[in-house]
C-alpha positions as MATLAB code, in Angstrom:
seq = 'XXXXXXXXXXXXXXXXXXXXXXXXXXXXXXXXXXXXXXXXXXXXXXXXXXXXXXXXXXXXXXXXXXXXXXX';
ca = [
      -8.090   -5.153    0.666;
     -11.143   -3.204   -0.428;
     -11.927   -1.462    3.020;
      -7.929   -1.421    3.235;
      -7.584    0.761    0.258;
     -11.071    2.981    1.186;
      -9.811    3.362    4.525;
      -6.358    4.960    3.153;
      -8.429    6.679    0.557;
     -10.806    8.390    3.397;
      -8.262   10.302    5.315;
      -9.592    8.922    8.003;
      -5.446    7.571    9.008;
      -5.015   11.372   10.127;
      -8.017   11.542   12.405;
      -6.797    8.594   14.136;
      -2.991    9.724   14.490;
      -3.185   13.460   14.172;
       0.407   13.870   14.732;
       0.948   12.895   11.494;
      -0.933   15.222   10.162;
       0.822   17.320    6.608;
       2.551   13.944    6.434;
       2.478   12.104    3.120;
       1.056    8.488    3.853;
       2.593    5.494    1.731;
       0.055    2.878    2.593;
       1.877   -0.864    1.777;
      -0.508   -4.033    2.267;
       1.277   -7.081    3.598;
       0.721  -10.764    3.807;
       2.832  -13.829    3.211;
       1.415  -14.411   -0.187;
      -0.596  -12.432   -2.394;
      -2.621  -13.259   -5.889;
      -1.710  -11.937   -8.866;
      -5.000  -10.694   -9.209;
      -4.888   -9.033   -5.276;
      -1.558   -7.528   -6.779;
      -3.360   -5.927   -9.475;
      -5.852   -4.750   -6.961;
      -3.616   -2.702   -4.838;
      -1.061   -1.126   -7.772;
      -4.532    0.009   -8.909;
      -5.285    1.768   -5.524;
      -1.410    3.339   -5.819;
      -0.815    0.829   -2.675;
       2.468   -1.251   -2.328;
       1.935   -4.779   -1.963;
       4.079   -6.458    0.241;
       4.701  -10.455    0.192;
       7.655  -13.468    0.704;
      10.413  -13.273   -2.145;
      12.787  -16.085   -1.822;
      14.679  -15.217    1.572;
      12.714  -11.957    2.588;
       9.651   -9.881    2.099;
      10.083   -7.966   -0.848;
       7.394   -5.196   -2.755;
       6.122   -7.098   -5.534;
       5.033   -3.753   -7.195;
       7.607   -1.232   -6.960;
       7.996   -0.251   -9.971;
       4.315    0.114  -10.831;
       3.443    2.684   -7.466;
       6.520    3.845   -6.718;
       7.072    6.519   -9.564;
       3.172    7.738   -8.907;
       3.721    8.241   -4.792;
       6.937   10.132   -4.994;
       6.668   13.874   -4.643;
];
């Protein structure tokens, strides 16, 4: 998640895909099951985290990025 987070971080995303280019990113880390602690990592980093609810993948941190990323 580290080199995840440095790698949105960098800029680097536009170099690769420079169509997107004046495009506002909104980076969201997924994975079946996430730590609390991995959780905590990622709202940190302003990143959505992105993991199995009860029926369907649901962002476990909404509420803590979302008001910072919109704009």
């Amino acid at each position: 998640m580290t080199r995840f987070a440095a790698f949105i971080n960098s800029g680097d995303f536009f170099g690769f895909f420079p169509e997107y280019a004046g495009r506002r990113l909104i980076p969201i880390f997924s994975a079946l099951a996430l730590a609390e602690s991995d959780v905590r990592s990622l709202t940190r980093e302003g990143i959505y985290a992105l993991t199995m609810g009860d029926e369907t993948m649901e962002i476990v941190n909404l509420a803590e990025v979302g008001p910072s990323r919109q704009g």
